[in-house]
Structure formats: structure tokens, C-alpha cells
C-alpha positions as CSV (number, residue, x, y, z in Angstrom):
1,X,103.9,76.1,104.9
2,X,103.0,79.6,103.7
3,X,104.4,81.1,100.4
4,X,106.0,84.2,101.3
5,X,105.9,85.0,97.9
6,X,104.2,89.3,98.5
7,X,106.9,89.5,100.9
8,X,109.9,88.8,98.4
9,X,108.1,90.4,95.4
10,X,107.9,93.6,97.8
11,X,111.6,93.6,99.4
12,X,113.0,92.7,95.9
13,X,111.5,96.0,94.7
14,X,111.7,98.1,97.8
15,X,115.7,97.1,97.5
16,X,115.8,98.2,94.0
17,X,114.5,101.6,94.1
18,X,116.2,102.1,97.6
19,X,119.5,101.6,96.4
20,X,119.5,102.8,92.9
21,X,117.8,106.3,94.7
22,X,120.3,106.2,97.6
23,X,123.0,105.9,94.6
24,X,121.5,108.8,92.2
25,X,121.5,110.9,95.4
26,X,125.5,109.6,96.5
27,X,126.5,110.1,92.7
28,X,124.6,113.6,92.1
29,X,126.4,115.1,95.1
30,X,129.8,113.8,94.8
31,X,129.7,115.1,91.4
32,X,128.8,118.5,92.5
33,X,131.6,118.1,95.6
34,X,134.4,117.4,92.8
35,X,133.1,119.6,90.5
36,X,133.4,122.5,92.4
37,X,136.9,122.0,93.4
38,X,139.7,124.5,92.9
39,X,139.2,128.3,92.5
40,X,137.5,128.1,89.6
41,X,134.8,125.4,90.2
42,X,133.7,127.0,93.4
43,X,133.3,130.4,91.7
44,X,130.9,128.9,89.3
45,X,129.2,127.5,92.0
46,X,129.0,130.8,93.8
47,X,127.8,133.0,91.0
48,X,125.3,130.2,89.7
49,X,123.9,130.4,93.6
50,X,123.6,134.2,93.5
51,X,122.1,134.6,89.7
52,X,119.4,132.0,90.8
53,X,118.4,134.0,93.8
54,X,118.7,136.7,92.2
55,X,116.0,135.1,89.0
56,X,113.6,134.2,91.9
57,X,113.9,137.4,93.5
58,X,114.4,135.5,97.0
59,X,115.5,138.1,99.7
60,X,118.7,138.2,100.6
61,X,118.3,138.0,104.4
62,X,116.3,134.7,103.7
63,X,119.0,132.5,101.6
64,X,121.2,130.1,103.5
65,X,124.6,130.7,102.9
66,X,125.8,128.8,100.0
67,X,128.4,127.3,101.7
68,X,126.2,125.7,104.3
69,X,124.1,123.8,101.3
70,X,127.2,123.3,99.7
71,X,128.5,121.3,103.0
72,X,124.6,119.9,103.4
73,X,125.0,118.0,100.1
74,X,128.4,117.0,100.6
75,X,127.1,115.1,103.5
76,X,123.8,113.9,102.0
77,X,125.8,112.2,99.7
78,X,128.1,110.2,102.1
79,X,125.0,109.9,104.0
80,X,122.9,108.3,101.4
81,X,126.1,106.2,99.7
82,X,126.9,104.8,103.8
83,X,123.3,103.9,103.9
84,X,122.5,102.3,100.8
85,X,125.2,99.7,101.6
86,X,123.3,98.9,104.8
87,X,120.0,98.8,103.0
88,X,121.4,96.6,100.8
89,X,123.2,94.6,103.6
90,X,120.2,94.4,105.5
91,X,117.3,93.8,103.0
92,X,119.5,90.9,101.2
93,X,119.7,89.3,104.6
94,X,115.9,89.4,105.2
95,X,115.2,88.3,101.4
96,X,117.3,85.3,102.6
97,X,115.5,84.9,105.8
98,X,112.1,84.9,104.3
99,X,112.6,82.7,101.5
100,X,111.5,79.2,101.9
101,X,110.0,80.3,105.8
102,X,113.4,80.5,107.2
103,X,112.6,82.9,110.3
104,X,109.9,85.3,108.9
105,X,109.7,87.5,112.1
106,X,113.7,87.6,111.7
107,X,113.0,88.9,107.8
108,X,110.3,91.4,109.5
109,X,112.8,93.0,111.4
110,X,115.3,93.3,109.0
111,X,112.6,95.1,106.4
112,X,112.0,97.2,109.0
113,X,115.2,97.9,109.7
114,X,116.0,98.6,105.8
115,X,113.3,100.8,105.7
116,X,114.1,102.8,108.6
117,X,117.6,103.3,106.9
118,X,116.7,104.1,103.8
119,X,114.2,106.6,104.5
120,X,116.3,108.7,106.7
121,X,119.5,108.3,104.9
122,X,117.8,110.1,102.0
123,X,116.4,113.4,104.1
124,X,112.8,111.7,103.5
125,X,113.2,111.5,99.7
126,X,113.1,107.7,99.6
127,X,109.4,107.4,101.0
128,X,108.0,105.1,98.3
129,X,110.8,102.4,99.0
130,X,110.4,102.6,102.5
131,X,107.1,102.3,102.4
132,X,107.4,99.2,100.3
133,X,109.9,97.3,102.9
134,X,107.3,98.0,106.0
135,X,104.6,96.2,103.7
136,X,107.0,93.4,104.1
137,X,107.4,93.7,107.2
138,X,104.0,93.6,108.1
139,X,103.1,90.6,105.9
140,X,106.0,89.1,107.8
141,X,104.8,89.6,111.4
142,X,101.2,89.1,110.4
143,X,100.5,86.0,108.2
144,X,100.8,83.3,110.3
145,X,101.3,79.3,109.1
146,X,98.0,77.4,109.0
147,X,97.1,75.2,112.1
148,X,97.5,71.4,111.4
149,X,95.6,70.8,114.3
150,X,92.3,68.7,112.9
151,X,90.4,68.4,116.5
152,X,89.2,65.4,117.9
């Protein structure tokens, strides 16, 4: 039997920084949704928008509209919250597939899987986790168990 301990040390940790980074991402943009809410929020929001352009000295015929990054990270944020329950979903159940050499090819998939999710549920931002859960999967699909077989 093979310890599979690289594996878990990796998905533990690519699980960590996925879903604390997929939550920092959810809570940062749900704050700024409900914080700009009402008449007064969403002026603030609007004149911050324009005094920064206006600091970098950005044309104006090359700035989205504010309302279109406004609705960008309004989505990120549901985005990244909807996928770091799946990562979590997903990476928990290969943890539990790996450990003690359940189905490691299973555990593969699933790190994979996690991966996948959490890199594009984060617009590309969550690289370094990702990177950790196809590690995983790679030790999963590539160690093999010793042969027993002794010859004649």
C-alpha cells in the first residue's frame, strides 16, 4: 500500500487557499453590491469611478462604463461564493477518496475537477490553488502500488 500522504498534504492546502480566496473575492464584492445601494451609495460609487480616471488621466473613450464593472463584480462575487461551495464539495470528497487508498484515480478526478472550478470561478485569480489540486491529481493518476509479484 502506498501512503498518499503528498496528495492529502497538497489538497488539504489547495482547499484552504481556494476557499478562503473564493470567499475574500464573494465577501469584497457583496460588500461593494450592498454598499452602493440607494441614491446615495451609488453616487459615491460614481464620483469615486470618475475622480480615479480622472487621477490617472485614462481617456475617456477608453473606460468601461461603470456600470458594466459595477454588474462584473456583482457577478464575480456570486460566481466565486457558487464555486467555492463546489470546490469545497468536490475536494472534501477526493480527500476522502484518497485517504487510506480508497479509489485514488476517483480522488484524481475530483482534484482535477476542484481545480478546474476554482480557477475559473475566480476570473484566473486563484492560479496558485489550482495549481496545487492538479499536483494532486497527478500524484494520484501517477504513483502506482508496488507489484507483489516476486517471480519464480
Amino acid at each position: 500500500m502506498i501512503k498518499r500522504t503528498g496528495e492529502i498534504v497538497l489538497a488539504i492546502i489547495g482547499l484552504i487557499f481556494s476557499v478562503l480566496m473564493q470567499a475574500a473575492i464573494a465577501v469584497i464584492g457583496l460588500l461593494l453590491v450592498n454598499g452602493s445601494k440607494g441614491k446615495e451609495g451609488l453616487t459615491t460609487y460614481y464620483n469615486n469611478y470618475y475622480q480615479t480616471v480622472t487621477e490617472w488621466e485614462i481617456p475617456k473613450d477608453e473606460i468601461p462604463d461603470p456600470d458594466r464593472i459595477f454588474d462584473f463584480v456583482h457577478t464575480l462575487s456570486w460566481t466565486a461564493l457558487s464555486g467555492g461551495i463546489i470546490t469545497l464539495i468536490v475536494g472534501a470528497a477526493g480527500i476522502y477518496y484518497i485517504m487510506k487508498n480508497k479509489n485514488p484515480i476517483l480522488a484524481g478526478f475530483l482534484f482535477l475537477a476542484a481545480g478546474i472550478v476554482s480557477l475559473l470561478s475566480t476570473a484566473l485569480i486563484g492560479f496558485f490553488p489550482a495549481l496545487l489540486f492538479v499536483i494532486a491529481a497527478m500524484l494520484c493518476f501517477i504513483r502506482k502500488p508496488k507489484s507483489t509479484f516476486s517471480g519464480f
